[in-house]
C-alpha positions in Angstrom: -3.4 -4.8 -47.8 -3.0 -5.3 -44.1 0.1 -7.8 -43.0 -1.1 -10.5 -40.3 1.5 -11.3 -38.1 3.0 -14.8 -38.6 6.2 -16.8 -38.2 6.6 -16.3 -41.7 6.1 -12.4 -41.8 8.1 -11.5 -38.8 10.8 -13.7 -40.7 10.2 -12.0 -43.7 9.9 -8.5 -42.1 13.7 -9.5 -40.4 15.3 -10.2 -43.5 13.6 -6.8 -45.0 15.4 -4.7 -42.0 18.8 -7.0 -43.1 18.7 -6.1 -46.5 18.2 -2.1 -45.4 14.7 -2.2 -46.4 12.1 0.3 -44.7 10.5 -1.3 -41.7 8.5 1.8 -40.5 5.2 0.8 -41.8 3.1 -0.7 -38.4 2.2 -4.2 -38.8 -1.0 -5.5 -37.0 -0.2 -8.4 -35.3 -3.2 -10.9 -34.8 -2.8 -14.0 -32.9 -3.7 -17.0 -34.2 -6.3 -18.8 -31.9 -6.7 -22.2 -31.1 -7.9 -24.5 -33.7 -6.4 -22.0 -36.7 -9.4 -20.0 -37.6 -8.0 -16.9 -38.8 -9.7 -13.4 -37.6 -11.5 -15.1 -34.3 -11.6 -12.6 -31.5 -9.1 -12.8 -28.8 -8.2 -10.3 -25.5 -4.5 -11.0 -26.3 -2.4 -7.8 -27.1 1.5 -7.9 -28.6 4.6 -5.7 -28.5 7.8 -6.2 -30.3 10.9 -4.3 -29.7 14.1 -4.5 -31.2 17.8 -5.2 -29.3 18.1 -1.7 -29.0 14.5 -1.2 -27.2 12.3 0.3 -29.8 9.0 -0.6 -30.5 8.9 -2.3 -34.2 5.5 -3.7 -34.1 2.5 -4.1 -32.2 -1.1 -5.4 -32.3 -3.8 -3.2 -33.3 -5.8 -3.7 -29.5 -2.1 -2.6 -27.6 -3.4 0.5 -27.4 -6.9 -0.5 -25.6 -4.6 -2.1 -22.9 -2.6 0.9 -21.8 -4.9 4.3 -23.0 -3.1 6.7 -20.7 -0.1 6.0 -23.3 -1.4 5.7 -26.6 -0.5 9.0 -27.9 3.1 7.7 -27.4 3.2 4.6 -28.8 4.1 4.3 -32.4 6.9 2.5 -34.4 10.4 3.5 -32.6 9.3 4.7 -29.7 11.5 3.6 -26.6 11.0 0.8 -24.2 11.8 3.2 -21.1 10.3 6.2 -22.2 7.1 4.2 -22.7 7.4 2.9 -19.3 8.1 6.4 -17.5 5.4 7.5 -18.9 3.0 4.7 -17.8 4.7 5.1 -14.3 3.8 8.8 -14.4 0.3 8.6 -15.6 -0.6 5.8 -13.9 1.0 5.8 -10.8 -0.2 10.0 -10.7 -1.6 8.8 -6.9 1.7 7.6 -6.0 4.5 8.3 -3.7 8.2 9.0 -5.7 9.2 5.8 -3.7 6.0 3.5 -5.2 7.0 5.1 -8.7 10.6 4.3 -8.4 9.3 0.5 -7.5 7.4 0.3 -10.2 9.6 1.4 -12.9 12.7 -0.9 -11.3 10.0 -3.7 -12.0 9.5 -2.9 -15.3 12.7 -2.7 -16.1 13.8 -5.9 -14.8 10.7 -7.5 -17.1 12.5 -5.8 -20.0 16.2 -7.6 -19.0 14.1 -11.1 -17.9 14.9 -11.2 -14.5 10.8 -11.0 -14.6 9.4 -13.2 -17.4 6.1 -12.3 -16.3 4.8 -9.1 -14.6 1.2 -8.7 -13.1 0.3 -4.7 -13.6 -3.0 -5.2 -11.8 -2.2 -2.1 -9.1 -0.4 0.1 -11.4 -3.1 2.8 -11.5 -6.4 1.4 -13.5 -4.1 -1.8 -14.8 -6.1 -4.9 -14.8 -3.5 -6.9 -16.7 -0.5 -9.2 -16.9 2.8 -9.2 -19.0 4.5 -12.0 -20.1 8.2 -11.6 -21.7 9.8 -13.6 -24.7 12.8 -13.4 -26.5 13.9 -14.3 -30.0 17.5 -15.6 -30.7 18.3 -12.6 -32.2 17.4 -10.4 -29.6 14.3 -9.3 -30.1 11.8 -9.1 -27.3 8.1 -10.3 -27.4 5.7 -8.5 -24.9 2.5 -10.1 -24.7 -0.4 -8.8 -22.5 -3.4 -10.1 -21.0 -6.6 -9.5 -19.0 -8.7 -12.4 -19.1 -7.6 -13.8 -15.5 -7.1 -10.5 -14.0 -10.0 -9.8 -12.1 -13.5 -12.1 -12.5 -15.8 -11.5 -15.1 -19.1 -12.9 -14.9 -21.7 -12.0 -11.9 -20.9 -15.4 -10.1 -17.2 -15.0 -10.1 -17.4 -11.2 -8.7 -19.8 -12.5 -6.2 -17.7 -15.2 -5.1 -14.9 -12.7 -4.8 -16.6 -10.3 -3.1 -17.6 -13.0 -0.5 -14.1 -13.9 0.1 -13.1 -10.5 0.7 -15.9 -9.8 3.5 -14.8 -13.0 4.4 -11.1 -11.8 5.4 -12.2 -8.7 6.3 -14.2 -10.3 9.3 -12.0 -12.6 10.3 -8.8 -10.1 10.9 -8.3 -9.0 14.4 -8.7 -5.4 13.6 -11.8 -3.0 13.4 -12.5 -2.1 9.9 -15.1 0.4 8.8 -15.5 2.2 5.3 -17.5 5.3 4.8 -19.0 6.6 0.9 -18.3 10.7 0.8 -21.3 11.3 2.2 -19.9 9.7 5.9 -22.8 6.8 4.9 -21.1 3.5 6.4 -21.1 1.0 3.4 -19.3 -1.9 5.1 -17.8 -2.3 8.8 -16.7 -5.8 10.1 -17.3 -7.6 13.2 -14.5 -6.5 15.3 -15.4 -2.8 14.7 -18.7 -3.8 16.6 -16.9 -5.5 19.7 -15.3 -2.2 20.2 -18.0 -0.1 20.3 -20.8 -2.2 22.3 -22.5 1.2 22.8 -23.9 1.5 19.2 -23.1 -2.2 17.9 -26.7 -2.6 16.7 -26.4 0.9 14.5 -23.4 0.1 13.1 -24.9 -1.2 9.6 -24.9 0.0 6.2 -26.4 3.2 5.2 -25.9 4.3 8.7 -24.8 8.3 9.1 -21.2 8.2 11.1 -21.9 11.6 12.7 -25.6 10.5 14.0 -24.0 6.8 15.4 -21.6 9.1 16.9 -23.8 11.8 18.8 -25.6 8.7 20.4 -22.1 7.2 21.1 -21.2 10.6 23.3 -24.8 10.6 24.5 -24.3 7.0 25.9 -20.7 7.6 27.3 -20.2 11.5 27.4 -19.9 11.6 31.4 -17.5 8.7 31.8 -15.4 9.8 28.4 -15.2 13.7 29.5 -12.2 13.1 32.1 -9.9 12.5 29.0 -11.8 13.2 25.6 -12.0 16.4 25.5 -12.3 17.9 22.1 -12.6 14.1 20.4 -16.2 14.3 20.1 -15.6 18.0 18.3 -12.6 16.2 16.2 -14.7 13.8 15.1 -17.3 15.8 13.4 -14.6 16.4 10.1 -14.9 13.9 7.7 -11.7 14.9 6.9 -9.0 11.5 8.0 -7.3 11.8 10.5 -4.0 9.7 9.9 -3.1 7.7 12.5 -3.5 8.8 16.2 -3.9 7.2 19.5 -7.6 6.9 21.4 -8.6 5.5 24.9 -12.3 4.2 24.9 -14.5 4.9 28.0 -13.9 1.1 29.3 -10.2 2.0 29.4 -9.2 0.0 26.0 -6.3 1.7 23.9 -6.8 1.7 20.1 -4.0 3.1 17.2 -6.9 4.5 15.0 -5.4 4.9 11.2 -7.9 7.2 8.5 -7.0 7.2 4.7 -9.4 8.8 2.0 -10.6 6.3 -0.6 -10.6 7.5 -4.4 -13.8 8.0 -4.5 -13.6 10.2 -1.5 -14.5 8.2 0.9 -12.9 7.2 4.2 -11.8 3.8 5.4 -10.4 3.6 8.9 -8.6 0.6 11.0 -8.5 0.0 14.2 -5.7 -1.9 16.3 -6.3 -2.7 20.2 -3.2 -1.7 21.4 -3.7 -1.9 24.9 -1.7 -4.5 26.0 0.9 -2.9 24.7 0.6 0.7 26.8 0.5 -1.4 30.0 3.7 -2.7 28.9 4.9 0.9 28.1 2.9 1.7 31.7 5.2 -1.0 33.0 8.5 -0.1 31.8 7.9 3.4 32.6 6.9 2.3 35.8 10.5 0.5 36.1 12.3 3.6 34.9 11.0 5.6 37.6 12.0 3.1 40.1 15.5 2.8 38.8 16.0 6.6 38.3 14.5 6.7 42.4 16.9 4.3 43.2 20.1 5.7 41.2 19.2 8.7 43.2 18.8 7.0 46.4 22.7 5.6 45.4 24.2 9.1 44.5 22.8 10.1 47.9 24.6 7.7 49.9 27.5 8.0 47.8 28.3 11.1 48.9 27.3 11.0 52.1 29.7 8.3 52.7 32.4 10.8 51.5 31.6 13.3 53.7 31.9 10.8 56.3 34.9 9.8 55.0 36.3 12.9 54.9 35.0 14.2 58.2 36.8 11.2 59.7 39.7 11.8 57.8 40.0 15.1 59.1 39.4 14.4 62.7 41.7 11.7 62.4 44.5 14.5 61.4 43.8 16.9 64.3 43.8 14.0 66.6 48.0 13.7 64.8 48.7 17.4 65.0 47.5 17.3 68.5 50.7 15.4 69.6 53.0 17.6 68.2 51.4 21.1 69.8 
């Protein structure tokens, strides 16, 4: 007969590992909802490891939360080999640096300097973990999804509003692209920058057709200094982050990422305030280097002089005395 998890059986299943009894059989844990009726459904999954970090017990859903694992966890399996893995599997899109964060976070949930730990960005993890420990040592890992992302139409509506919302508002073009260069979503600042083909720019719209008629509309005033963008900009392939001047004269950082899905979604930054500045300074430099020349010039000029006078000034001496 299954054990249900309790104050009384983990109490009972303590004393059994005091007294040298076997504890390797799994016991489900099932929490207890609110109002005491026993087997209700819940969303809530358990971990219990013991002071030296092995996994005692767990609920029969812990699984469900973290699949990419589940072939590693079973009764005495480590705290931080369990979490590598998850790191690994989960983080497989990652940079060594985003990994290393990751498993420095987890670790500090395992010593409490975390009692709770949102996963939602670690890989597919929609979930949060919340820490407790026993006097004895023994640490309590419970996990949740519930409030980790919305769940019914309205809420993932809302959310989604919110988000275009943002997105509109930030002073940066934004524009994101299915993998078939179809524009799904571009905000209102990606518009302002290219008056040209404003009204195209909606979804469904093919990038490489909005850009022919781009180059068709500014191809004479563009050729003095973009030649081989239009040709670049056939690729669907992103380009990382480069620099662009637009036909009116506007600077823009342009920075392209592939989506998972692969996609594209790029961003762009008006940075043209800041190449007048560079424009400026490097306007300054020039003068100063002029100027430093200018100086070195008359420096040693004025030595010759100096010299020349000195000299004649020493003939004039020697004169005397022949």
């Amino acid at each position: 007969m299954e054990q249900k998890a309790s104050p009384k059986n983990l109490t009972s299943n303590k004393n059994a590992s005091e007294n040298g009894a076997s504890t390797n059989e799994v016991v489900s844990l099932r929490p207890m909802p609110e109002g005491g009726t026993e087997g209700a459904p819940t969303t809530n999954a358990f971990a219990i490891f013991n002071t030296n970090g092995n996994l005692t017990n767990y609920s029969e859903n812990f699984k469900d939360y973290f699949p990419s694992i589940a072939n590693f966890i079973e009764v005495g399996a480590k705290y931080q080999v369990l979490i590598q893995e998850l790191v690994l599997r989960e983080g497989a899109d990652f940079s060594v640096t985003q990994r290393d964060e990751w498993s420095q976070r987890l670790y500090a949930h395992r010593q409490g300097e975390l009692s709770t730990l949102d996963l939602t960005g670690l890989g597919k993890l929609r979930i949060s973990s919340t820490r407790s420990e026993l006097q004895d040592g023994t640490l309590i890992f419970s996990f949740d999804n519930s409030a980790a992302l919305p769940t019914t139409l309205n809420e993932i509506m809302h959310l989604n509003r919110q988000v275009l919302s943002a997105i509109d508002d930030i002073n940066e073009g934004f524009v994101l692209y299915d993998p078939n260069g179809k524009m799904i979503y571009c905000n209102a600042r990606h518009r302002e920058l290219y008056p040209e083909v404003a009204h195209l720019l909606v979804p469904g719209s093919d990038r490489f057709e909005v850009l022919e008629v781009y180059w068709e509309k500014v191809g004479r005033i563009a050729s003095k200094f973009a030649h081989g963008t239009r040709k670049n900009n056939r690729s669907n392939i992103p380009r990382g982050d480069i620099e662009r001047q637009l036909p009116n004269g506007r600077w823009l950082k342009i920075s392209e990422k592939p989506t998972h899905g692969g996609g594209l979604v790029a961003v762009r930054t008006d940075i043209t305030e800041l190449k007048e500045n560079q424009t400026t300074l490097f306007s300054v430099n020039e003068r100063l280097l002029e100027q430093t020349k200018a100086l070195e010039i008359a420096s040693l000029t004025a030595q010759e002089c100096s010299a020349t006078i000195t000299l004649a000034g020493c003939d004039n001496h020697l004169g005397r005395w022949i």
